[in-house]
C-alpha positions in Angstrom: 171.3 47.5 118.1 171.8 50.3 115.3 168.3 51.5 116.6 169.1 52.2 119.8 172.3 53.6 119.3 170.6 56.0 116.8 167.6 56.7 119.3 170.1 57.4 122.2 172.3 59.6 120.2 169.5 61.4 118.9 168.4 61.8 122.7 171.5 63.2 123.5 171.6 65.2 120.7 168.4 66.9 122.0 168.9 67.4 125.1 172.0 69.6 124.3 170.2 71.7 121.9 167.7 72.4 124.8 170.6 72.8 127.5 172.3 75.2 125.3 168.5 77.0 124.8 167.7 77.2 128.7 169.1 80.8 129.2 166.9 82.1 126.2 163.8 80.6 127.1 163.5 82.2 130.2 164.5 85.7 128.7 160.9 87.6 128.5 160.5 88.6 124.7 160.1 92.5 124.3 156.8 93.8 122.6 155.4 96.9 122.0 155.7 100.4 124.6 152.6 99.3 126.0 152.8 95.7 126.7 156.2 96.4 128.1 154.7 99.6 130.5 151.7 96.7 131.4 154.3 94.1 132.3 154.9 96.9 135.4 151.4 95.4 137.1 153.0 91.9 137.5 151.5 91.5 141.4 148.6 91.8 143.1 146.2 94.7 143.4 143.4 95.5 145.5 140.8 98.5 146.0 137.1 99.2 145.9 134.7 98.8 143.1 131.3 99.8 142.7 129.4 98.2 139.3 126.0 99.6 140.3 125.1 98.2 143.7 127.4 99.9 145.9 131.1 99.8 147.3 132.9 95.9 147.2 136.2 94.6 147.5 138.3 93.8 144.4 141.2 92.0 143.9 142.9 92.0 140.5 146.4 89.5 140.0 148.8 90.0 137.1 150.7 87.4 135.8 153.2 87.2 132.7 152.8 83.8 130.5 154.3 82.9 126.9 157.6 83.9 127.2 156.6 87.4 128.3 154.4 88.0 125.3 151.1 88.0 127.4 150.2 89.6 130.2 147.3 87.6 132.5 145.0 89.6 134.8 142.5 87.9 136.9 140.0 89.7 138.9 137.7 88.4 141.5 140.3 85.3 141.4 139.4 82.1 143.2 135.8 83.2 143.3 132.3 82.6 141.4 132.5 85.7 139.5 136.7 85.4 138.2 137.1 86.9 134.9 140.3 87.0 132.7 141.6 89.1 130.6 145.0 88.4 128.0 146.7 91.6 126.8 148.9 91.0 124.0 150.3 92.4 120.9 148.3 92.2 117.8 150.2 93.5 114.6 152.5 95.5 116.5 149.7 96.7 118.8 148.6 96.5 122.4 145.3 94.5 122.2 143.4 92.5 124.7 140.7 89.6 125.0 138.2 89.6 128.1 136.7 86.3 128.7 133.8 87.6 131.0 131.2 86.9 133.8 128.8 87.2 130.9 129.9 84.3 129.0 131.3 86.2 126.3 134.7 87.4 125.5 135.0 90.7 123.9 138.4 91.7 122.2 139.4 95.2 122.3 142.6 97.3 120.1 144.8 99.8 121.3 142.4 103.4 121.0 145.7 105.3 122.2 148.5 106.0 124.9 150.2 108.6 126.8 152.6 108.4 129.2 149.9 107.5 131.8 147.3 106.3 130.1 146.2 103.3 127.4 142.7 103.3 125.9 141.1 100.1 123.9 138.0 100.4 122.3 135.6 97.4 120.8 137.4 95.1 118.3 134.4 95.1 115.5 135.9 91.7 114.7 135.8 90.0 117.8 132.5 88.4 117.4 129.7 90.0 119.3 126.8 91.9 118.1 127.4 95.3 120.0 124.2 96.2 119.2 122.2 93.2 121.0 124.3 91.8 123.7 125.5 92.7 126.5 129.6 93.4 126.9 132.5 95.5 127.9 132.8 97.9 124.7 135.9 100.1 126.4 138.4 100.6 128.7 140.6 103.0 130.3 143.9 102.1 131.9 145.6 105.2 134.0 149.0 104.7 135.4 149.0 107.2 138.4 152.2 106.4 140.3 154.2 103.0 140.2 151.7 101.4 143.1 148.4 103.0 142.0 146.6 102.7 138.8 142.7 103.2 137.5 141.0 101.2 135.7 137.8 102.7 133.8 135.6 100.1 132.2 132.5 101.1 129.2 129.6 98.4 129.3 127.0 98.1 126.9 123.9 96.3 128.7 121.2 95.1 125.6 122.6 98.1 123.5 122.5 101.0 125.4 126.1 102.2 127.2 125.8 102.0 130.9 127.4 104.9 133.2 131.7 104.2 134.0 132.8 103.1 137.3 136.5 104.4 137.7 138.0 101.7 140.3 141.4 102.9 142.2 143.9 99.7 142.7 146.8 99.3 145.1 149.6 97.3 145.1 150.0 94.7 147.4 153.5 94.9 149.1 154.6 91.4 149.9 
């Protein structure tokens, strides 16, 4: 009987300390200026892409996870070819991980920002041979008005860099 009365109390106990938690919980956590200008994308974008074999339809989604502390982006979502990418803070610092179409996942840093625009470049520690296989080394995020951004990616195809392919997204109104 002592048990249960200890078990139930305990309960109860618990479940207050999470009651009296809720309103935190739900509060996103700050990070740094960029992660906090990149939490902005939450939605869905769409434009026109062209990777090397002419013009195709994009759609990239934006979602916040963790408390606010990461910021999902999904393009080609629901399809074959869906890649994601987590941006997140690393040491104070806007970073990012891309798990891609080429069954890698190269991480990238924070190169630097302006008021419209955050570079990453290669995270040497990430794992991949930049050298020998093929990956997304760079990329170039330009904020151009609230509803229009462009997104610059750098690939490296068995060493050798490969020619960027700007992409202009719009924001979906709902």
């Amino acid at each position: 009987m002592k048990t249960k009365i200890t078990s139930l109390l305990l309960t109860a106990l618990l479940a207050a300390l999470v009651s009296a938690r809720a309103d935190e919980q739900g509060k996103p956590k700050p990070g740094s200026a960029e992660l906090e200008r990149m939490k902005g994308l939450v939605g869905t974008w769409q434009g026109k892409t062209d990777i090397g074999q002419g013009p195709i339809d994009l759609t990239v989604q934006y979602r916040l996870l963790a408390g606010g502390t990461v910021l999902e982006e999904r393009v080609f979502p629901g399809t074959p070819n869906e890649m994601v990418t987590m941006y997140y803070d690393k040491d104070g610092q806007l970073a990012l991980t891309h798990y891609c179409i080429m069954g890698n996942r190269p991480a990238m840093v924070l190169k630097s920002s302006d008021p419209r625009t955050i570079r990453f470049d290669f995270d040497k520690t990430c794992g991949i041979n930049a050298a020998k296989e093929s990956h997304m080394h760079a990329m170039t995020l330009t904020f151009d008005n609230p509803d229009t951004i462009t997104t610059s990616c750098e690939a490296f195809m068995d060493g050798k860099e490969m020619p960027a392919h700007p992409t202009t997204l719009k924001r979906v109104k709902s």
